[in-house]
MARMILO-463679 format. One record per residue: x, y, z of N, C-alpha, C in turn; residue in one letter. Coordinates in steps of 0.2 Angstrom, whole numbers, plus 5000, padded with zeros to 4 digits. Example, Ala and Ser with C-alpha at 12.3 -4.5 7.8 and 13.67 -1.06 7.14 Angstrom:
BEGIN
SELUM   neast   nnorth    nup   caeast   canorth   caup   ceast   cnorth    cup   gumi
SELUM    5066     4972   5039     5062      4978   5039    5066     4984   5039      A
SELUM    5064     4989   5035     5068      4995   5036    5064     5000   5039      S
end
This chain:
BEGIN
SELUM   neast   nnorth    nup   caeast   canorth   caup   ceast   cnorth    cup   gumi
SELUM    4953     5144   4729     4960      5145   4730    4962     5145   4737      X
SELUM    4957     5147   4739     4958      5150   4746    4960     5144   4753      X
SELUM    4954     5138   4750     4955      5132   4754    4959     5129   4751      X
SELUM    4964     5128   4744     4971      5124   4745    4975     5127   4749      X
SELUM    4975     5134   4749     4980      5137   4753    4980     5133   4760      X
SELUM    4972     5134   4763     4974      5131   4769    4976     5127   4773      X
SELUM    4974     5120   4766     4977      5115   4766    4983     5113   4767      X
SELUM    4985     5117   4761     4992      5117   4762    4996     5120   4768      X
SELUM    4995     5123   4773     4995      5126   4778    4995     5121   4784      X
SELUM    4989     5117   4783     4989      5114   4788    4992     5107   4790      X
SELUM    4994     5103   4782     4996      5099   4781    5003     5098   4783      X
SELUM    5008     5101   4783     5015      5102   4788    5015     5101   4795      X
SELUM    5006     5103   4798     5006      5101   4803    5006     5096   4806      X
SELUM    5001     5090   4802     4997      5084   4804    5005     5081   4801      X
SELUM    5011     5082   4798     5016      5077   4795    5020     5077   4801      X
SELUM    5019     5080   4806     5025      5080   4813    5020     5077   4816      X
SELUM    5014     5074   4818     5012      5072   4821    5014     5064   4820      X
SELUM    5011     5061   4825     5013      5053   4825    5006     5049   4828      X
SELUM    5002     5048   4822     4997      5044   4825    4996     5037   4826      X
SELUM    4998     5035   4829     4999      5027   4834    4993     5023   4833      X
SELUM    4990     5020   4830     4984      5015   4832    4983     5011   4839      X
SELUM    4977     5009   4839     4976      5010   4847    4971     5001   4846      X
SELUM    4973     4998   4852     4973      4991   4852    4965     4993   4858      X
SELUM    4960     4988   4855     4952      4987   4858    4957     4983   4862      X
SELUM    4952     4984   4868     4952      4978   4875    4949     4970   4873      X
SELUM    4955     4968   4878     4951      4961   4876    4951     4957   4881      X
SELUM    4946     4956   4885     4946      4955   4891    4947     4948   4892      X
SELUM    4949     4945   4898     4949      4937   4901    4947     4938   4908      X
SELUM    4948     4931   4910     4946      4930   4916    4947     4922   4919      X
SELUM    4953     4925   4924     4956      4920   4926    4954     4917   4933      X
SELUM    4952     4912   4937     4952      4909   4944    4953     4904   4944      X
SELUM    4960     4907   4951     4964      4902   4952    4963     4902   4959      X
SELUM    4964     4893   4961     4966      4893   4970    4972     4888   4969      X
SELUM    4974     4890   4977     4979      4884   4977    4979     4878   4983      X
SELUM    4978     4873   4982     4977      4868   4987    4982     4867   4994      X
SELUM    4978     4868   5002     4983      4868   5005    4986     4863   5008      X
SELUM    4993     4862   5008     4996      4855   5010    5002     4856   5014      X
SELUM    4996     4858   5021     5002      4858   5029    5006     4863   5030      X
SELUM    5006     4868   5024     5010      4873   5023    5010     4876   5031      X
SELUM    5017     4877   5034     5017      4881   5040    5017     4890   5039      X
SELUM    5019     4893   5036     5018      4901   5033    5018     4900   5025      X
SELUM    5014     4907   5024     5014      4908   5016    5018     4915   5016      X
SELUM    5022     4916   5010     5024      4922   5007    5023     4923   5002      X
SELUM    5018     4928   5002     5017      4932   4995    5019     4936   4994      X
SELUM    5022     4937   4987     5023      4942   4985    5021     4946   4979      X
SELUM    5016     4952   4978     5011      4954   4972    5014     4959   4968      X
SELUM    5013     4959   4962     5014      4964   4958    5011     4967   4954      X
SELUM    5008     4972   4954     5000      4973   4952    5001     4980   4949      X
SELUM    5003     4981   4941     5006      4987   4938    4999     4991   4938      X
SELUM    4994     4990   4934     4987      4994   4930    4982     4992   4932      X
SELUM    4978     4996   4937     4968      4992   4938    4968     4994   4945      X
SELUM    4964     4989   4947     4959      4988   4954    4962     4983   4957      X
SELUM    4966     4986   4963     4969      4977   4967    4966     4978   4974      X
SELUM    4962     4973   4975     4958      4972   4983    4963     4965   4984      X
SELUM    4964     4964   4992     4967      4960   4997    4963     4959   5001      X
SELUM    4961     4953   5002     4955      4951   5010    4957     4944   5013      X
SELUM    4954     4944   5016     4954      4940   5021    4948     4932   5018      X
SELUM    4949     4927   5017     4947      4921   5016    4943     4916   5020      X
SELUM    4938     4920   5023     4937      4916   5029    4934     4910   5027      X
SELUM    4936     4905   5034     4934      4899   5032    4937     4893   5025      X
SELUM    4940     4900   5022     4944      4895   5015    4950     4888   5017      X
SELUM    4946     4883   5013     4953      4878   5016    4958     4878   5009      X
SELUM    4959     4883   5006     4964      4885   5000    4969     4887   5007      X
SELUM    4973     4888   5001     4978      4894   5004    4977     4900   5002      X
SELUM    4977     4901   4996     4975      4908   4994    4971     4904   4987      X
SELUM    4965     4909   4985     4961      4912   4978    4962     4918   4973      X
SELUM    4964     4918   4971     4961      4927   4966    4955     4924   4961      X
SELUM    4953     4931   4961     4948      4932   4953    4953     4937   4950      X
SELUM    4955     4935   4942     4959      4940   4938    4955     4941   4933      X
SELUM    4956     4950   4932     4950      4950   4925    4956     4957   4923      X
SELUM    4958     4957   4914     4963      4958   4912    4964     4957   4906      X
SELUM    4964     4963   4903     4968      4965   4895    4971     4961   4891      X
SELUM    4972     4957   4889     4976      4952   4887    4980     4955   4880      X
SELUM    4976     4959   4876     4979      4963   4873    4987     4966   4874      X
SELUM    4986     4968   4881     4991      4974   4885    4994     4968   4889      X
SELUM    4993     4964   4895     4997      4961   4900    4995     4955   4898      X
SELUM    5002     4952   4902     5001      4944   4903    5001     4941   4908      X
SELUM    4997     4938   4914     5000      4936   4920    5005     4932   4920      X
SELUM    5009     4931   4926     5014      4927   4928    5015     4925   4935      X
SELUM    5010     4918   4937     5010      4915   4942    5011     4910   4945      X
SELUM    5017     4908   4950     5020      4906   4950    5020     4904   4960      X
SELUM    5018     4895   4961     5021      4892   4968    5023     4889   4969      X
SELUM    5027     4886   4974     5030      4881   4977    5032     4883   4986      X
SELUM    5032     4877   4986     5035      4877   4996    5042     4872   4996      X
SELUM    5044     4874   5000     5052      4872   5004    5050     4867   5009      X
SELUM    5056     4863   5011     5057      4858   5015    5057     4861   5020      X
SELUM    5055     4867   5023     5051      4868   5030    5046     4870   5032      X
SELUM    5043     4870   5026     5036      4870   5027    5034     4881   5024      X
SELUM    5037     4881   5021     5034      4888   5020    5035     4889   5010      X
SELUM    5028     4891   5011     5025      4892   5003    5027     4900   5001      X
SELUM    5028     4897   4995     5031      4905   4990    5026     4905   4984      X
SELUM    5022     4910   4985     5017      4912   4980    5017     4919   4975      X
SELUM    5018     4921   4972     5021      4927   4967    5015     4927   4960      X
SELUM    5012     4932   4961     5010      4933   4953    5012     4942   4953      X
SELUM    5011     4943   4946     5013      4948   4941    5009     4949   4939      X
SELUM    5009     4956   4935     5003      4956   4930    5008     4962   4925      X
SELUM    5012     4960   4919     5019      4963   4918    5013     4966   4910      X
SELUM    5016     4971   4909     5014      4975   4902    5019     4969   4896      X
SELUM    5013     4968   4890     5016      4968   4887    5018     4972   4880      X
SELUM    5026     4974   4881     5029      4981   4876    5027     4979   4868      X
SELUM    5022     4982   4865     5021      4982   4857    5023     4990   4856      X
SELUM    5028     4992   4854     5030      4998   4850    5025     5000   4846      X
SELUM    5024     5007   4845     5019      5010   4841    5012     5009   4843      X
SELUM    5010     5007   4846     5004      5003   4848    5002     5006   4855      X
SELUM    4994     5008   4857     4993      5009   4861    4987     5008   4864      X
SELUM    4985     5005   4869     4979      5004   4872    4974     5008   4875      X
SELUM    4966     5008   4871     4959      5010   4872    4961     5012   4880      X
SELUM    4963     5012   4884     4963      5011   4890    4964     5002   4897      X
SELUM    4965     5004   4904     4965      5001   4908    4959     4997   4912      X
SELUM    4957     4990   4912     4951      4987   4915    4953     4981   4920      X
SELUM    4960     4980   4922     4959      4977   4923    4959     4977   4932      X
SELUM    4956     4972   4937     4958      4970   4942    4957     4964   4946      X
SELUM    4960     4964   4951     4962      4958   4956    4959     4958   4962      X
SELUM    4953     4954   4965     4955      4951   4970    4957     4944   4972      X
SELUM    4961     4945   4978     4967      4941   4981    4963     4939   4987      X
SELUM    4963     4933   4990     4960      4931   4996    4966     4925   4998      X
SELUM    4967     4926   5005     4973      4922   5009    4971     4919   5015      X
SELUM    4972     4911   5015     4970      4909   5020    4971     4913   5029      X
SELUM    4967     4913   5034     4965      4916   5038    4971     4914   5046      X
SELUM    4971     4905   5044     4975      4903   5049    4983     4901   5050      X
SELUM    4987     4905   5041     4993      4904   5042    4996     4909   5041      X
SELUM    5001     4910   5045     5006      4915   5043    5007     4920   5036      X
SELUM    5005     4924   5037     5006      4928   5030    5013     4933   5030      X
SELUM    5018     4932   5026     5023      4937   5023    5019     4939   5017      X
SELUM    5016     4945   5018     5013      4950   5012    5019     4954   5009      X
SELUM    5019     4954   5002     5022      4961   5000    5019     4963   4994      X
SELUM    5017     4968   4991     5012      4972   4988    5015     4977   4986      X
SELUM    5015     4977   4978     5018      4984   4975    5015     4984   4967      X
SELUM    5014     4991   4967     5010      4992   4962    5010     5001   4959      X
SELUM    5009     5001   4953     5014      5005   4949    5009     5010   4947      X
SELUM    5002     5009   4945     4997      5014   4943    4990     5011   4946      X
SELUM    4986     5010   4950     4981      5008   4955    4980     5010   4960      X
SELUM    4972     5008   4958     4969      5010   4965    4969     5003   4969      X
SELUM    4971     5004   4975     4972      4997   4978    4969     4996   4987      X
SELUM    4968     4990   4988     4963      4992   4994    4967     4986   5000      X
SELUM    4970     4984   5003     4972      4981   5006    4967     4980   5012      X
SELUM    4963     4973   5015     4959      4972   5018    4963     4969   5024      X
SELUM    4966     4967   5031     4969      4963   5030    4967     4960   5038      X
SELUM    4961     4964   5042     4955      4959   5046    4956     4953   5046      X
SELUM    4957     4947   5051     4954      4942   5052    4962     4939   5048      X
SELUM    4966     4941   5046     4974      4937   5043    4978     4937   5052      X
SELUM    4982     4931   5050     4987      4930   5052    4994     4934   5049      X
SELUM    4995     4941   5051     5001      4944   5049    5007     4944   5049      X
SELUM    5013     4940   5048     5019      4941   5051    5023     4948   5050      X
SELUM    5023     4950   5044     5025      4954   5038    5021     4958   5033      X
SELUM    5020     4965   5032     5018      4967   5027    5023     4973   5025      X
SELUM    5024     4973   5020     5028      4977   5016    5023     4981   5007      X
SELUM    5020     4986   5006     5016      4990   5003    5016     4996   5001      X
SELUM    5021     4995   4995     5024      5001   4992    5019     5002   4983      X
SELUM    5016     5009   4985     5012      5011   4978    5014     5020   4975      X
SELUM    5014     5016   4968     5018      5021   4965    5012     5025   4964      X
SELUM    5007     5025   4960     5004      5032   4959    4997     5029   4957      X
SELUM    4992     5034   4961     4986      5031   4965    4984     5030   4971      X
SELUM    4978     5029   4971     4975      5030   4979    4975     5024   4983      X
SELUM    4975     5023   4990     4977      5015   4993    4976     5018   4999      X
SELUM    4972     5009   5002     4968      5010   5010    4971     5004   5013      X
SELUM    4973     5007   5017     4974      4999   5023    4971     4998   5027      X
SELUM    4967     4994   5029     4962      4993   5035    4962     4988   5040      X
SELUM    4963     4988   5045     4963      4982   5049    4960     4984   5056      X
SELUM    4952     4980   5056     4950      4980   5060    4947     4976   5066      X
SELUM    4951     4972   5064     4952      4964   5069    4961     4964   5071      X
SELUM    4960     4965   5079     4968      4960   5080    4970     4957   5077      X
SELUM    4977     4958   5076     4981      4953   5071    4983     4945   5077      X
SELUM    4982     4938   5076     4983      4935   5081    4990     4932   5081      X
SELUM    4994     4936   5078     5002      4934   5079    5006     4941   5079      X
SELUM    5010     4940   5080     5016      4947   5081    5016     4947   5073      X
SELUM    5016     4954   5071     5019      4958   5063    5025     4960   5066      X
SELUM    5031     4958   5065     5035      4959   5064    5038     4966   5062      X
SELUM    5037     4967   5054     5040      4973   5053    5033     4976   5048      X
SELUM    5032     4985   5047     5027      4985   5042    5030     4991   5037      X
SELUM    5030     4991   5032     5031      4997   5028    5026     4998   5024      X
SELUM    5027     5006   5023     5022      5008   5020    5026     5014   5016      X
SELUM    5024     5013   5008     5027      5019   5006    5022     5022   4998      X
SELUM    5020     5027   4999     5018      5029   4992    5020     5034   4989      X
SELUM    5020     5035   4981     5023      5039   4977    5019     5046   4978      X
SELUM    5014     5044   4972     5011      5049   4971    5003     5048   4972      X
SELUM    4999     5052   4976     4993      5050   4977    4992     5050   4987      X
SELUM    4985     5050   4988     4984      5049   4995    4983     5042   4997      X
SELUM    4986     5041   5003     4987      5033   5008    4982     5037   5015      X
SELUM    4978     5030   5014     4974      5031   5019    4974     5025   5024      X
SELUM    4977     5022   5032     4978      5019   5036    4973     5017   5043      X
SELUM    4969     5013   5042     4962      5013   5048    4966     5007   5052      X
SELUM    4967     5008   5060     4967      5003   5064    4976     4998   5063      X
SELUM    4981     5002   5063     4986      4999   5062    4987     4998   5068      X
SELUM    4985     5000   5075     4987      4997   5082    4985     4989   5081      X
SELUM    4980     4988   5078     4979      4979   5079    4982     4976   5074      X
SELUM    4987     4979   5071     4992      4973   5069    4996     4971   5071      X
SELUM    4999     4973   5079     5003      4971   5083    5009     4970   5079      X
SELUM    5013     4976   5079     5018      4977   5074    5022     4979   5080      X
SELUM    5028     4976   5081     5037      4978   5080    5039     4986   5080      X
SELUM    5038     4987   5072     5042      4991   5069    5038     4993   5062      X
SELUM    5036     5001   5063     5031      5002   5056    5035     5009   5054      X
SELUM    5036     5009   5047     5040      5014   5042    5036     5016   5037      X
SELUM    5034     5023   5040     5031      5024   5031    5034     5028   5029      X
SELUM    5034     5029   5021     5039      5034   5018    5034     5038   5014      X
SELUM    5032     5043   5010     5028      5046   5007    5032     5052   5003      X
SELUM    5028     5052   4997     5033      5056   4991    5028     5062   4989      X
SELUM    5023     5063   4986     5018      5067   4984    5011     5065   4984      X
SELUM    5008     5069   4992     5000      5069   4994    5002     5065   5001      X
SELUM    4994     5068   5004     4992      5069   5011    4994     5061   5013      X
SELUM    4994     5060   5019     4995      5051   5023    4989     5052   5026      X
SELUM    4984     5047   5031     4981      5049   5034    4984     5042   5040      X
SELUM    4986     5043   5043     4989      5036   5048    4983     5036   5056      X
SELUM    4981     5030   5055     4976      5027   5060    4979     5023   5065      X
SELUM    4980     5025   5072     4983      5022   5074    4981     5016   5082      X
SELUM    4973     5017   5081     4969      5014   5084    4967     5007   5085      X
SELUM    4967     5000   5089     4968      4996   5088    4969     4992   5096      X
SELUM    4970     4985   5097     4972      4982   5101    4978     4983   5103      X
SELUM    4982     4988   5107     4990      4987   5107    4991     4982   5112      X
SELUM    4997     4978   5110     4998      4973   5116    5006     4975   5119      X
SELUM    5010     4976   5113     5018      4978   5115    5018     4984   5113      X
SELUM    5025     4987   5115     5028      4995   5113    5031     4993   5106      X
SELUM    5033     4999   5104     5034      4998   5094    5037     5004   5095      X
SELUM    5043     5003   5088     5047      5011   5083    5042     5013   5079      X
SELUM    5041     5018   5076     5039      5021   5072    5042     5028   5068      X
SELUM    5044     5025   5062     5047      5030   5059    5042     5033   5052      X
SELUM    5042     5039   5052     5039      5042   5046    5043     5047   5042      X
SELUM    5044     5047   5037     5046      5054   5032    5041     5054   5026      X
SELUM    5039     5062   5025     5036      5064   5023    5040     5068   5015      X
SELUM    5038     5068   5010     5041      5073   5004    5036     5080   5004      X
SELUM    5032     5078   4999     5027      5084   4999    5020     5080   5001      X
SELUM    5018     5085   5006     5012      5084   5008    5013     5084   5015      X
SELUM    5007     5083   5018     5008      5082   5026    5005     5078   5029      X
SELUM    5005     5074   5034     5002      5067   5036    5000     5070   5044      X
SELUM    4994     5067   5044     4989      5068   5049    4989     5059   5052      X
SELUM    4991     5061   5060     4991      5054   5065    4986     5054   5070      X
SELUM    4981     5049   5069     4978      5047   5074    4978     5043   5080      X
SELUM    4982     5045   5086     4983      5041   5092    4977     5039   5097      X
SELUM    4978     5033   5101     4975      5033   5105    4977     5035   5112      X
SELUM    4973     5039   5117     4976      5043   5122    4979     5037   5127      X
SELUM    4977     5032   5126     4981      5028   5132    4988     5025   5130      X
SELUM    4989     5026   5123     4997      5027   5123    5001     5031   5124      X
SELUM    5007     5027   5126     5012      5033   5130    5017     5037   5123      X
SELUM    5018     5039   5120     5021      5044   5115    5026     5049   5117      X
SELUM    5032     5046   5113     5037      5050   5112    5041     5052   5106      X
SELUM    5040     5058   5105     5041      5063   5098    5047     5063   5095      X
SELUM    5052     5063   5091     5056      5066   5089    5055     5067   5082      X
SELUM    5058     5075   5081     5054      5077   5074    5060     5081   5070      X
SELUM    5061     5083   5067     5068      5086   5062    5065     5092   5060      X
SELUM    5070     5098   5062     5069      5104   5060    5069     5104   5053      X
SELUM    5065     5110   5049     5062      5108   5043    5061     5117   5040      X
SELUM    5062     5118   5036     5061      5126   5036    5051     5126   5034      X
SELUM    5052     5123   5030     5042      5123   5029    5038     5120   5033      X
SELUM    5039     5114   5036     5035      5113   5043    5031     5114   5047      X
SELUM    5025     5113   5048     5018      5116   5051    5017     5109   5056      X
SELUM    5019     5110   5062     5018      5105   5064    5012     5108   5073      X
SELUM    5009     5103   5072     5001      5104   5078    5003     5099   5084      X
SELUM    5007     5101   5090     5008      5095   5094    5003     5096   5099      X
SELUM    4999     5096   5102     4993      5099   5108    4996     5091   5110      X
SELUM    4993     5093   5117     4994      5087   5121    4999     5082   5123      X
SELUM    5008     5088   5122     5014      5084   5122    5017     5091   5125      X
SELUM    5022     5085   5132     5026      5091   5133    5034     5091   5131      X
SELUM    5038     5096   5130     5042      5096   5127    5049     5094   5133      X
SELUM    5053     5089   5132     5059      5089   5135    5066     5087   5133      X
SELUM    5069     5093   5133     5074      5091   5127    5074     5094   5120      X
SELUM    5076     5090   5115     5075      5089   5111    5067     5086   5107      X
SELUM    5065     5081   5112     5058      5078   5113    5053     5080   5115      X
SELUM    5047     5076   5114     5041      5078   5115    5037     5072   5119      X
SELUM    5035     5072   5123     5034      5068   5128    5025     5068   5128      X
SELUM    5020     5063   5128     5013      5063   5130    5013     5064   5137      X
SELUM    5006     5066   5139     5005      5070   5144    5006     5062   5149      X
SELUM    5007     5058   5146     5003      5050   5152    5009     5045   5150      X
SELUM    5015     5049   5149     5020      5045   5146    5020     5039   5151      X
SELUM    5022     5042   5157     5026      5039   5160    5021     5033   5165      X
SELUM    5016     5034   5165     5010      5028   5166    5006     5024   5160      X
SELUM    5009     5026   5156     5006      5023   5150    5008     5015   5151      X
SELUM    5003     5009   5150     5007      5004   5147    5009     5003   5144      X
SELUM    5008     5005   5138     5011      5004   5130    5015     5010   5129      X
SELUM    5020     5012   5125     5025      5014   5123    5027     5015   5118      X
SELUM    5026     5022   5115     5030      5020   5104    5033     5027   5104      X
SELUM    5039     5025   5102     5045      5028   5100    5043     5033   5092      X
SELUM    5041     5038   5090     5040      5041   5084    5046     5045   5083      X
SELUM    5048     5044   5075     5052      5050   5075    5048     5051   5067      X
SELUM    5047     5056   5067     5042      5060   5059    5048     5067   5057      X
SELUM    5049     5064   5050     5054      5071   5047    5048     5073   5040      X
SELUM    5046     5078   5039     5043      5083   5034    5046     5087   5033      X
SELUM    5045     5087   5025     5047      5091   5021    5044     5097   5019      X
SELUM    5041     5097   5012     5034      5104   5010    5029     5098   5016      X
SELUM    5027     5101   5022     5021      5101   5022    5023     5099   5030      X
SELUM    5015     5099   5034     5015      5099   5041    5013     5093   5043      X
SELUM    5014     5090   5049     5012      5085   5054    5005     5088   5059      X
SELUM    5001     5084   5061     4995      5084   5065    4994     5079   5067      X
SELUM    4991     5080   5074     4993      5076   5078    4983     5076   5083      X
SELUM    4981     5070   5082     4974      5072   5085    4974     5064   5088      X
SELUM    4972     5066   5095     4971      5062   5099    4964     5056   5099      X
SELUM    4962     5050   5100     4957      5048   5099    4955     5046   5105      X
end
């Protein structure tokens, strides 16, 4: 009697409950290249929601660009798509977009991408991605443009080769998760913006500099660690903050600003302005 009781007890529970069946992986595996035809720059644009997404460098490839795609088909569907214009510049776009089965839910995530782009053309990168680990290589690229905004997940930029064309502009912004930065000096950047929302930055700022650059940071939660090189000349400007920990050794203050000890003989030049939120700025010299 005892166990109807219980049952009966526990049954009301399991009725509010909602048990969704769950879709087994079904894996594919997609390579693609794209043949190149005189294109003068390439622009890509990526959009990489669930997985593993690596970016490198193609050496020697006479493609334009390759990926290896390997991916759920159960859950997503790729969506890739090129064409070039009459002046010579290529627009390449893939996607890897969920697809919505209501009630239904997937074993889990498998999938990833690597992305290879030829070496000797002009590259407009843009890179966004929604839940991934993501690795951006970008050594040995011709960079004009990189633009890399990741929602939640961990992501590394590396660039350990001069870049051999002016970057023009760079952003960098992540959600939730650590971003980690090795050798942004030799991307020979213009103008670099990073934004950050929750977790540490680590910004590497080591590299070939050839011009002076802006550099803008805002930080939410967490705090971002900058590694300079002591032969640039560095100038601070930073936003009063009631939780702020900020560590400036090696910067004298004038004004408002904070000045490096070597400003004024430096060749190179970068304008910093860094505003944080929850969390503190550090500053170490290389």
């Amino acid at each position: 009697m005892r166990k109807w009781i219980g049952l009966w007890c526990i049954l009301p529970v399991f009725a509010g409950c909602d048990f969704k069946p769950y879709i087994p992986a079904e894996m594919e595996t997609i390579q693609q290249s794209q043949v190149y035809s005189e294109e003068k720059t390439l622009n890509a644009d990526v959009r990489f929601d669930v997985g593993a997404l690596e970016v490198t460098r193609g050496k020697g490839m006479t493609s334009l660009y390759t990926f290896d795609l390997e991916y759920d088909k159960s859950g997503f569907e790729p969506d890739v798509q090129y064409n070039s214009d009459s002046t010579g510049e290529g627009h390449f776009s893939f996607s890897l977009p969920r697809i919505h089965k209501p009630g239904l839910q997937r074993e889990g995530f498998s999938n990833s991408l690597r992305l290879q782009f030829n070496d000797s053309i002009p590259l407009d990168l843009k890179v966004d991605t929604e839940m991934a680990n993501t690795r951006l290589s970008l050594s040995g690229l011709s960079v004009s443009r990189v633009v890399f905004e990741s929602g939640v997940g961990g992501a590394k930029l590396s660039v350990y080769e001069p870049n051999p064309i002016v970057c023009e502009f760079v952003r960098l912004k992540n959600g939730v998760g650590n971003i980690d930065a090795i050798g942004l000096g030799n991307l020979n950047f213009r103008e670099l913006e990073f934004e950050g929302g929750v977790g540490g930055a680590d910004l590497d700022f080591s590299g070939n500099w050839r011009q002076d650059a802006d550099v803008r940071i805002q930080v939410g939660i967490g705090g971002v660690h900058l590694r300079i090189p002591r032969s640039l000349g560095v100038r601070l400007e930073t936003e009063k903050h009631l939780f702020r920990e900020y560590q400036l050794e090696g910067f004298i203050q004038k004004g408002i600003d904070y000045y490096s000890e070597n400003y004024e003989s430096a060749p190179v030049k970068v304008f910093m302005r860094v505003a944080t939120h929850i969390g503190g700025l550090k500053i170490t010299w290389i």
